[in-house]
Backbone as CSV, one residue per row, in Angstrom:
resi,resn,N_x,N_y,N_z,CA_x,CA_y,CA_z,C_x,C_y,C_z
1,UNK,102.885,68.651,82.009,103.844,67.669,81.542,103.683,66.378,82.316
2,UNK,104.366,65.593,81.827,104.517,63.582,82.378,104.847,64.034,83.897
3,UNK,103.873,63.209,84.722,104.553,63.042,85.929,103.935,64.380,87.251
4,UNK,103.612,65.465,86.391,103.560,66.571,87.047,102.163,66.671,87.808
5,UNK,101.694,67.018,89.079,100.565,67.282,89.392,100.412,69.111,90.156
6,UNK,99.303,69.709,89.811,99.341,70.666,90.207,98.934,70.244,91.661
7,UNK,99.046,70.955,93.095,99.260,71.005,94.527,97.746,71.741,94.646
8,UNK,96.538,71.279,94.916,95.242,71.903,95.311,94.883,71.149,96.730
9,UNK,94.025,71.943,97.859,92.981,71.667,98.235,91.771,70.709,98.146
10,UNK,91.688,71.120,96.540,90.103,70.613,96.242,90.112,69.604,95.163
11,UNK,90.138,68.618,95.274,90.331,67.382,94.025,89.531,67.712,92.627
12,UNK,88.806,69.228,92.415,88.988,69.263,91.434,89.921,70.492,91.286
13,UNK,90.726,71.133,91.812,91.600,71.824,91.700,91.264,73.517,92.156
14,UNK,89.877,73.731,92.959,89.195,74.788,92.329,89.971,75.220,94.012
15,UNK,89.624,76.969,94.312,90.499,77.040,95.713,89.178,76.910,96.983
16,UNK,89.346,76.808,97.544,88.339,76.594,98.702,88.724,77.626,99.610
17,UNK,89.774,78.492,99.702,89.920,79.661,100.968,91.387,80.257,100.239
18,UNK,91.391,81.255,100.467,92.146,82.450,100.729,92.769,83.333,101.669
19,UNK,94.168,83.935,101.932,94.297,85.333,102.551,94.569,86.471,101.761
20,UNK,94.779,87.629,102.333,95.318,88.661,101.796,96.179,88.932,102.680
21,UNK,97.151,89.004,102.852,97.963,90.011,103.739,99.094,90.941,102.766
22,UNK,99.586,91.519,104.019,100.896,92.225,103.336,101.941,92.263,104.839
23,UNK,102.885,92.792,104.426,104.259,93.295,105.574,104.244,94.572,105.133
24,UNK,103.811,95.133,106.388,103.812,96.881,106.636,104.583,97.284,108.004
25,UNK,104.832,98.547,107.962,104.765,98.896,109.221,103.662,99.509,110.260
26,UNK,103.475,98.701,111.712,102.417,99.651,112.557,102.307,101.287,112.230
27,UNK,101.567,102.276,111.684,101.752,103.852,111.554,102.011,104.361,110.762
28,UNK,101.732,103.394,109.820,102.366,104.168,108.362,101.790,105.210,108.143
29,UNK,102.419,106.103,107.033,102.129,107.209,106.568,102.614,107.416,105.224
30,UNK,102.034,108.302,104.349,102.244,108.199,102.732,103.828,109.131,102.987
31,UNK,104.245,109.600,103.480,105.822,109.994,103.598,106.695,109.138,104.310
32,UNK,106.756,108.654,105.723,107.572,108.168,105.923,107.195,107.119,106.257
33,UNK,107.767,105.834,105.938,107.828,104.119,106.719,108.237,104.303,108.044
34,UNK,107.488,104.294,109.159,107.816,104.419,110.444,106.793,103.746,111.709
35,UNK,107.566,102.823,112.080,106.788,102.074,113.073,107.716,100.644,113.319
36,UNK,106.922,99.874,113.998,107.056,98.696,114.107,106.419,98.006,112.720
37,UNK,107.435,96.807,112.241,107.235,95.842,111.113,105.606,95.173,111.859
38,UNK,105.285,95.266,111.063,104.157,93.807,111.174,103.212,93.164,109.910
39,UNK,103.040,92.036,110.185,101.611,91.450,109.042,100.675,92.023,109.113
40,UNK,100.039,92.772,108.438,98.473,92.866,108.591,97.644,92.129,107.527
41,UNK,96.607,91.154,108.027,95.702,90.397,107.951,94.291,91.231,107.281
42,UNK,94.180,91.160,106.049,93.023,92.247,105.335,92.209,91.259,104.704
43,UNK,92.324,89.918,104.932,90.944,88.607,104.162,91.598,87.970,104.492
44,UNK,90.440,87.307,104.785,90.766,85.453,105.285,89.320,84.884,104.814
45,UNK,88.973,84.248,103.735,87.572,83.543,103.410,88.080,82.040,103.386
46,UNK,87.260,81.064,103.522,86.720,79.973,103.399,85.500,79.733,102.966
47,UNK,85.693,78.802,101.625,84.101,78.605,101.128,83.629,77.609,102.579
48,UNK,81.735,78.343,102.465,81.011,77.120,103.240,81.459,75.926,103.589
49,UNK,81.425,74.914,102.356,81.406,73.813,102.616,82.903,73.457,103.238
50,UNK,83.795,73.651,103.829,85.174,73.578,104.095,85.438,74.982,105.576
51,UNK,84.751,74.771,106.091,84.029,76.025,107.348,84.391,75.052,108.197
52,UNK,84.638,75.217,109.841,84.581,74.488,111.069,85.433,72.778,110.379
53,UNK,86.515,73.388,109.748,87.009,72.043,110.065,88.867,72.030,109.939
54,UNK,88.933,73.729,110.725,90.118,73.536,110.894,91.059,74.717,109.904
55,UNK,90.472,75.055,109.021,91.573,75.436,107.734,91.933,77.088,107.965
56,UNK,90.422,77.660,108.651,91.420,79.092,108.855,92.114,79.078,110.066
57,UNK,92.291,78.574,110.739,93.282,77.919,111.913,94.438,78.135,111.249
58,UNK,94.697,77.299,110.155,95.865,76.494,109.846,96.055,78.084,108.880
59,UNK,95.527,78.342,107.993,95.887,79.648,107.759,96.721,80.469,108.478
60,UNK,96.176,81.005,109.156,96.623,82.145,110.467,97.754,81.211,110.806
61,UNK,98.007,80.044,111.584,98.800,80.073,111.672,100.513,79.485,110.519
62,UNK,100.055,79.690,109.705,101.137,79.724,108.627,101.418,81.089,108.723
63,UNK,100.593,82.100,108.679,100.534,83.618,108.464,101.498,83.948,109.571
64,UNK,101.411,83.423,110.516,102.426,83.477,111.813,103.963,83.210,111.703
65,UNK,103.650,81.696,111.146,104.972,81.606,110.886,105.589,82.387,110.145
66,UNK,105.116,82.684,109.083,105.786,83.901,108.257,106.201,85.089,108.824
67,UNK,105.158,85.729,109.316,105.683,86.844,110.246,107.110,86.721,111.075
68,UNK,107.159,85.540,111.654,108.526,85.226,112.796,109.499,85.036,111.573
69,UNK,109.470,84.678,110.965,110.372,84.019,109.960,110.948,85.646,109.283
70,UNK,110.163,86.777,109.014,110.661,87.763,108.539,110.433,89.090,109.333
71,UNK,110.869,88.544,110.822,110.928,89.544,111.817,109.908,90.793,112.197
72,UNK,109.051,89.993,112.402,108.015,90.831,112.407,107.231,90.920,113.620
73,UNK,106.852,92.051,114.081,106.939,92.210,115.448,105.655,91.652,115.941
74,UNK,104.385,91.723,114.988,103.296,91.622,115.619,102.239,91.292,114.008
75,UNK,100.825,90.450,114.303,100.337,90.171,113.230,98.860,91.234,113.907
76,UNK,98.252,91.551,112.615,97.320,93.217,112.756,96.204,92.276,111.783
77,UNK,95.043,92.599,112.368,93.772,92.478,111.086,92.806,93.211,111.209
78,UNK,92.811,93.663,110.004,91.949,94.850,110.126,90.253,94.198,109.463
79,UNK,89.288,94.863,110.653,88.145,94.447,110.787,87.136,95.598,110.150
Protein backbone atom coordinates (compact mmCIF):
# COMPACT_ATOMS: atom_id res chain seq x y z
CA UNK A 1 0.00 0.00 0.00
CA UNK A 2 0.78 4.14 -0.31
CA UNK A 3 3.42 5.07 1.94
CA UNK A 4 4.36 1.56 3.19
CA UNK A 5 7.96 0.16 3.03
CA UNK A 6 8.85 -3.32 3.87
CA UNK A 7 11.99 -3.17 6.85
CA UNK A 8 15.12 -5.28 5.02
CA UNK A 9 18.79 -5.49 5.43
CA UNK A 10 19.43 -5.71 1.84
CA UNK A 11 18.16 -2.87 -0.56
CA UNK A 12 16.89 -5.38 -2.60
CA UNK A 13 14.94 -6.86 0.14
CA UNK A 14 16.56 -10.37 -0.07
CA UNK A 15 17.80 -11.64 3.82
CA UNK A 16 21.48 -11.61 4.27
CA UNK A 17 21.60 -13.67 7.84
CA UNK A 18 19.51 -15.55 10.05
CA UNK A 19 18.95 -17.30 13.64
CA UNK A 20 17.21 -20.15 14.88
CA UNK A 21 16.64 -20.29 18.38
CA UNK A 22 14.04 -21.41 20.76
CA UNK A 23 13.25 -21.01 24.85
CA UNK A 24 13.77 -24.39 26.43
CA UNK A 25 14.70 -25.65 29.46
CA UNK A 26 18.58 -26.76 30.42
CA UNK A 27 17.65 -31.03 30.66
CA UNK A 28 14.87 -31.48 29.00
CA UNK A 29 13.26 -34.61 28.62
CA UNK A 30 10.25 -35.94 26.41
CA UNK A 31 8.21 -36.30 29.94
CA UNK A 32 9.00 -33.73 32.08
CA UNK A 33 10.03 -29.78 31.48
CA UNK A 34 12.70 -29.63 34.10
CA UNK A 35 15.66 -27.48 34.44
CA UNK A 36 16.75 -24.12 34.22
CA UNK A 37 14.89 -21.74 31.39
CA UNK A 38 17.31 -20.88 28.74
CA UNK A 39 17.82 -19.78 24.85
CA UNK A 40 19.38 -22.22 22.93
CA UNK A 41 21.15 -20.93 19.87
CA UNK A 42 20.76 -23.87 16.92
CA UNK A 43 21.86 -21.31 13.58
CA UNK A 44 23.28 -18.30 13.20
CA UNK A 45 24.35 -17.81 9.20
CA UNK A 46 25.46 -14.77 7.48
CA UNK A 47 25.78 -14.64 3.77
CA UNK A 48 29.61 -14.06 2.68
CA UNK A 49 29.40 -10.91 1.44
CA UNK A 50 27.98 -9.24 4.86
CA UNK A 51 30.74 -11.54 7.10
CA UNK A 52 33.31 -9.49 9.49
CA UNK A 53 31.33 -6.50 9.62
CA UNK A 54 29.62 -6.74 12.72
CA UNK A 55 26.06 -8.39 12.15
CA UNK A 56 26.41 -11.72 13.99
CA UNK A 57 27.57 -9.64 16.92
CA UNK A 58 24.55 -7.68 16.76
CA UNK A 59 22.54 -10.85 16.38
CA UNK A 60 23.63 -12.62 19.51
CA UNK A 61 23.36 -9.81 21.09
CA UNK A 62 19.64 -9.05 20.46
CA UNK A 63 19.33 -12.90 21.21
CA UNK A 64 20.51 -11.74 24.69
CA UNK A 65 18.42 -9.24 25.13
CA UNK A 66 15.62 -11.41 24.63
CA UNK A 67 16.68 -13.97 26.87
CA UNK A 68 16.87 -11.20 29.95
CA UNK A 69 13.76 -9.77 28.85
CA UNK A 70 11.96 -13.33 29.29
CA UNK A 71 13.89 -14.53 32.27
CA UNK A 72 16.07 -16.65 31.16
CA UNK A 73 18.79 -17.95 32.96
CA UNK A 74 21.45 -18.61 30.48
CA UNK A 75 21.92 -18.54 26.43
CA UNK A 76 23.13 -22.46 25.10
CA UNK A 77 24.40 -23.17 21.39
CA UNK A 78 24.56 -26.11 20.30
CA UNK A 79 27.66 -26.95 18.11
Amino acid sequence: SKGKKKASAHPLGKPVAFVHFRFTVQGETREAMEGEPVLMLRDLHVEADYQRKGLGRHLCQLLEISARKNSMRAMMLLV
